[in-house]
C-alpha positions, 0 to 999 in steps of 0.5 A: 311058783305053785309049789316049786319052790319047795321041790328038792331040785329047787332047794339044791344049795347052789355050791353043789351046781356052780362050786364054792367060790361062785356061790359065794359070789352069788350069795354075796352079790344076789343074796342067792343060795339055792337053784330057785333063788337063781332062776328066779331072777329073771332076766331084765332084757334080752337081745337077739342074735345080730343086734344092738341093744339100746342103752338108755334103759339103764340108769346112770351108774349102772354097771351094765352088760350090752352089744354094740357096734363099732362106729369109729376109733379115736386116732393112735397117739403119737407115743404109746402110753398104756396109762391111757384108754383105747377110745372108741365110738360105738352105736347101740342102735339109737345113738352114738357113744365114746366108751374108754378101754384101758389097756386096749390099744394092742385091740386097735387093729381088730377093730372097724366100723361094724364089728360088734362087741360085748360090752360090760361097762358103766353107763355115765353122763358127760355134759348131758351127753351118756358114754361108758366108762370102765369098759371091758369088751370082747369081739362078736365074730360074724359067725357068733363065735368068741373073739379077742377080749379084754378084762374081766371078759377075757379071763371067762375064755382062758380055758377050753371050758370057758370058751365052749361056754362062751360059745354056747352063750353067745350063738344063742338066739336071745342073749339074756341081760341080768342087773348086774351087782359088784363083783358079779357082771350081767353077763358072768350072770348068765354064764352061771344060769347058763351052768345051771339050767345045764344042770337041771333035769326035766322038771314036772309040771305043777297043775294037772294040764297045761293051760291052754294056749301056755307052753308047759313049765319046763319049757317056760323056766328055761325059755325065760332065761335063754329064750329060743329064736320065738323069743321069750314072750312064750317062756313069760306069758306062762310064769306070769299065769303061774305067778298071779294063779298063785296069788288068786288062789292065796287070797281065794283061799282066804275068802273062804277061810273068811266065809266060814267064820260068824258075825253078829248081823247088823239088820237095818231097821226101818225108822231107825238111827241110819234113816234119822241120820239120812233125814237129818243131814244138810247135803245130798248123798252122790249116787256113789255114796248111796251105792256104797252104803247099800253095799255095806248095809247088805253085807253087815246084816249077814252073819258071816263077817263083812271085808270091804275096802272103802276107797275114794278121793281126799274129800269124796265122803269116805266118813259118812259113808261109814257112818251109815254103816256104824249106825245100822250096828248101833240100831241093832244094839251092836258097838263101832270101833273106829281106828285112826292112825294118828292122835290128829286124824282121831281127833278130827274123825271125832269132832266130825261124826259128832258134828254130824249127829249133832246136826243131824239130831241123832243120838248116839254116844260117841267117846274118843280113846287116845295115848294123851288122854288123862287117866281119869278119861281113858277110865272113863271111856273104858267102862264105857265100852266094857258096859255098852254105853258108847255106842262108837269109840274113836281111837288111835293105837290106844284102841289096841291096848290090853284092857280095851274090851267091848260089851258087843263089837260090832262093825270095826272101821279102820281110816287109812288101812295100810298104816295098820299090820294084821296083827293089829287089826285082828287085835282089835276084830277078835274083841266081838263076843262070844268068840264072833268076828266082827264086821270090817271096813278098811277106807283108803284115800288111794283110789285102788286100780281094778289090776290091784282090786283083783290081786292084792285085795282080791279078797275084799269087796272093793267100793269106790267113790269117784263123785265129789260131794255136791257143791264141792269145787274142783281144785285147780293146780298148777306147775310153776318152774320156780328157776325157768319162771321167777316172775311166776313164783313171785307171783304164787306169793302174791295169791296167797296174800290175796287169799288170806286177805279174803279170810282163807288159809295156806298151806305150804308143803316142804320136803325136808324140815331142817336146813340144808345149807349145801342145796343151792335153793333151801327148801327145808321148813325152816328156810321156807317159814323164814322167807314166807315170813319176809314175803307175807308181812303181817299173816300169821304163819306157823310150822308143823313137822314131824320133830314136834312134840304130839301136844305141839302139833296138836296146838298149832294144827288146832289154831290153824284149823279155828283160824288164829293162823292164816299159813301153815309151813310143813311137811308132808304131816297135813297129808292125812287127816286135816280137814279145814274147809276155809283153806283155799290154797296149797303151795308144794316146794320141790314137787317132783320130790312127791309120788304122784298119789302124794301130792293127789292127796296133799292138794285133796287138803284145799278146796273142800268147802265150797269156795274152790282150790288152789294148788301151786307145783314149785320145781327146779326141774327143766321142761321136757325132762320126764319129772316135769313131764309127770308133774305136767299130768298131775296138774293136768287132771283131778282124777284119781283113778286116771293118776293111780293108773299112772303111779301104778305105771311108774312105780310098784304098787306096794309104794302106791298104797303107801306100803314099802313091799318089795315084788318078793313080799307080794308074790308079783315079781314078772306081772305087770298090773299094768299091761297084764291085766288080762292074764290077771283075769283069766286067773282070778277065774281059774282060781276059783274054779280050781278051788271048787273041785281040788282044795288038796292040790290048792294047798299044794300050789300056794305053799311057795307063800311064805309067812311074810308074803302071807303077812303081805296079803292079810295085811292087805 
């Protein structure tokens, strides 16, 4: 929060404010221990004074803290039975309720259609019907003031202090709703915030002018907590500007910090190997390839050091592209260092660049370095890199290992970035010679949204290749309810007999690889091999998973890849780096257990000759529920900017580039990257204005990163 974090109010151990006993409770549910780690966390609704709140944005499970209203009450039992609940209906503005309050019935008279109640309770589901269930309550009298109460909610009022409290909370004009946590209730949470924004002084503004059009900082950590009868978006439009400022100037800072560091320039030469290569290759490059190459050839023959990310669709042409890059070192006398992160994808980057030299008639001594590698090659391999022979290693971790030196780094080229930590990648960067760094492209298989380009890889050059290569088919995909349809699913059987009848291959993609006796259909490896085998009599059908030993994988990958296997039954291991063009046809059991970027990638596996590409979507989910809503949109559209946009919607875009980082680790907590886009922008050029006339005060803002933030952003 541009330096707050480290103020001495902020630091305030939260015993001091709110006692022993609650800051333990805070501390147990929340992890918090200072003011800061308190109001940070920012409400996850609110609700205005006088209305209802609507439940359904809660999940299932979720104790929750809301307002309602009265619709109706259950009829007095005949005989009094305090074992038993009150039962009531209530209304939160979108439809009707039973909730269950044990110990209530001396409440019954104190309630009637319309009267609203706080209510804290857990939200469940009866026969796809949702109730609350464990309720406690307390009435909302017509003049905002305190009424009866019952539970945990009646011991909030038992003292003069907590009913003034009460009443201050509660006659607000925006009552906040926090996640609530055992032990801790939403609205015992906003009690304490309530305590400790009371508590805290006015505090200063951390830029020199408060932006214009933005209200200033005091005011924008208070109004997001208990927000005046504006509402809170005032409070949050300035803590998400403060948020991504913060944000652009880390990784503004890094730019530069980069910029000053020297590369060995990789000038093109006319007539040399990249030209050859051009000549000499059996396709077209897309207008995008071409693009991109011109980029990176423009950036590698400066001296100071290239950071760009490479992004684009399984099967876009990501390979060639760093290929160019690779010989416009080696024209200059400079080595290529290629990082995979699997012994397979290494392999296959191997034979692939080799394939294409090859084919394209240019010399170039390409070597592969590997853990399963004799010690007779890995020698080999290593003088050759130490002497300047191999002009491009490909390598696994191996790479990485002590030992590994080059006569002269180059360019490094790292395949599926976000596998890699910086540690790792500097590792191998700080291998140039004579103290030089070399030049760096990191591919990803993920198309990047422009949000994410200008954030989290703010300082690195974003290309993009959206084109699939010439005569490359589209792959067309399919949702086959497998429970609502069983005549469609026989019938995705059937067409993979029919491809592999034609000389093509299958993959069939499962969630888990054991056997799982208790789910009512077995999706497991081993179940699905077993009825693949009954369904396609005579086709050659074999398991990959991640319990195989790497040699095991390899064999089976390898036989599959030269045609001594037609189907493959496996786990989500094919979802990088297996590039077989005869294989026509995918079936995923149990889709709607995949990410959306997933099974984009996993489909991305057929089709890639040109003989087009089949894939099947297999669900047990039900029509109109909202997972086979997004399955729907997947088999609706190839476009793997269009479904980054919409994973970016549905999940946090840490899990969209395959990193589990929480909004924490990444600095973003109240930005959107998919509605606040604008704010992103204004930012990025505050940022960087910002940065040319104060360094001193950027210094300042930025020390609310923290190492694993930083490491987040280095990462990235």
């Amino acid at each position: 929060m541009l330096g707050w974090l480290g103020s001495d109010y902020a630091r305030t151990p939260l015993n001091i404010v709110v006692g022993p006993k609650t800051a333990k409770k805070l501390h147990t549910a929340f992890g918090m221990e200072t003011v800061s780690d308190a109001l940070t966390n920012f409400p996850k609704r609110y609700v205005a004074q006088g209305k209802s709140l609507d439940v359904s944005f809660s999940d299932i499970g979720d104790t929750i803290t809301t307002v309602v209203e009265v619709h109706s009450i259950s009829p007095a039992p005949a005989f009094a039975d305090r074992r038993k609940p009150l039962k009531i209906y209530v209304s939160d503005g979108v439809r009707i309720l039973p909730a269950a309050i044990f110990g209530a019935e001396w409440l019954r008279n104190m309630l009637h259609p319309g009267v609203r109640l706080l209510i804290v309770g857990t939200l469940s589901e009866f026969r796809n019907e949702l109730q609350l269930k464990n309720v406690d309550c307390m009435v909302l009298k017509a003049d905002g003031s305190v009424g009866a109460a019952t539970g945990k909610l009646a011991t909030l009022t038992k003292t003069a202090k907590g009913i003034a409290e009460m009443q201050r909370l509660l006659t607000r004009p925006y009552l906040p709703i926090y996640r609530g946590r055992k032990g801790v209730a939403g609205i015992h949470l906003a009690l304490y915030m309530q305590r400790i924004l009371e508590w805290l002084p006015l505090q200063p503004d951390p830029l020199p002018a408060t932006p214009e059009g933005l209200t200033d900082f005091d005011s924008a950590l208070r109004g997001a907590h208990f927000p005046s009868i504006a509402g809170p978006d005032i409070a949050l439009a300035r803590l998400k500007y403060d948020e991504a400022l913060e944000l652009q100037l880390a990784v503004g800072a890094r730019k530069r910090t980069q910029a000053s560091l020297t590369a060995p320039a990789c000038m093109e030469v006319a007539g040399g190997l990249r030209d050859e290569l051009r000549r000499g290759l059996p396709f077209s490059l897309t207008d995008g390839q071409v693009a991109v190459a011109a980029d990176i050839a423009q950036d590698i023959a400066r001296s100071n050091p290239m950071n760009r990310l490479l992004a684009g669709e399984v099967g876009s042409g990501k390979t060639v592209v760093a290929l160019l890059g690779m010989l416009q070192a080696v024209d200059s006398s400079r080595q290529c260092a290629m990082l995979a992160p699997t012994e397979v994808l290494a392999q296959q980057h191997y034979r692939s660049l080799t394939a294409m030299l090859e084919q394209a008639g240019v010399a170039v001594t390409v070597r592969l370095l590997t853990g399963s590698m004799s010690t007779k090659e890995r020698r080999a391999t290593l003088l050759e890199a130490v002497n300047g022979e191999a002009d491009i290693v490909v390598g696994t971790h191996a790479l990485l290992s002590e030992g590994v030196e080059f006569f002269d780094l180059g360019l490094v080229v790292v395949d599926e970035q976000h596998r890699f930590g910086v540690r790792q990648r500097d590792q191998l960067r700080s291998r140039g010679r004579g103290g030089m760094t070399p030049h760096l492209l990191v591919m990803s298989a993920t198309p990047i949204p422009r949000t994410v380009a200008m954030t989290i890889f703010g300082d690195l050059a974003v290309s993009q290749l959206t084109e699939l290569p010439r005569g490359r088919q589209e792959i067309q995909s399919f949702v086959v309810p497998t429970l609502e349809k069983p005549r469609w699913e026989a019938r995705t059987w059937e067409r993979i007999g029919e491809e592999v009848a034609k000389g093509n291959r299958a993959f069939i993609v499962c969630p888990r690889i054991t056997r799982d006796e208790e789910q009512f259909l077995d999706e497991s490896v081993e179940a699905v091999f077993d009825r693949a085998r009954k369904k396609l009599p005579g086709v050659r059908i074999s398991q990959l998973h991640g319990n195989m030993a790497p040699e095991d994988k390899d064999r089976v990958m390898q036989a599959f890849a030269t045609g001594q296997l037609d189907v493959l039954v496996s786990t989500t291991v094919i979802e990088v780096g297996v590039d077989v063009p005869e294989a026509t046809i995918m079936m995923i059991r149990r889709a709607e257990s995949y990410g959306i970027s997933q099974i984009h990638q996993l489909r991305g596996r057929v089709g890639r000759g040109d003989r087009g590409g089949l894939c099947f979507l297999c669900t047990h989910t039900h029509s109109q529920t909202p997972e086979r809503t997004r399955l729907d949109r997947i088999a609706a559209t190839t476009d793997g900017i269009q479904l980054a946009e919409l994973d970016l919607a549905t999940r946090s875009f840490g899990d969209l580039l395959g990193d589990d980082q929480s909004g924490l680790a990444t600095g973003l907590g109240l930005v959107d990257l998919t509605t606040d886009g604008e704010i992103i922008e204004r930012t990025r050029h505050d940022a960087m204005a910002l940065l040319d006339v104060d360094e001193r005060l950027v210094g300042e803002l930025i020390s609310d990163i923290d190492e694993e933030q930083s490491n987040y952003l280095d990462r990235s």
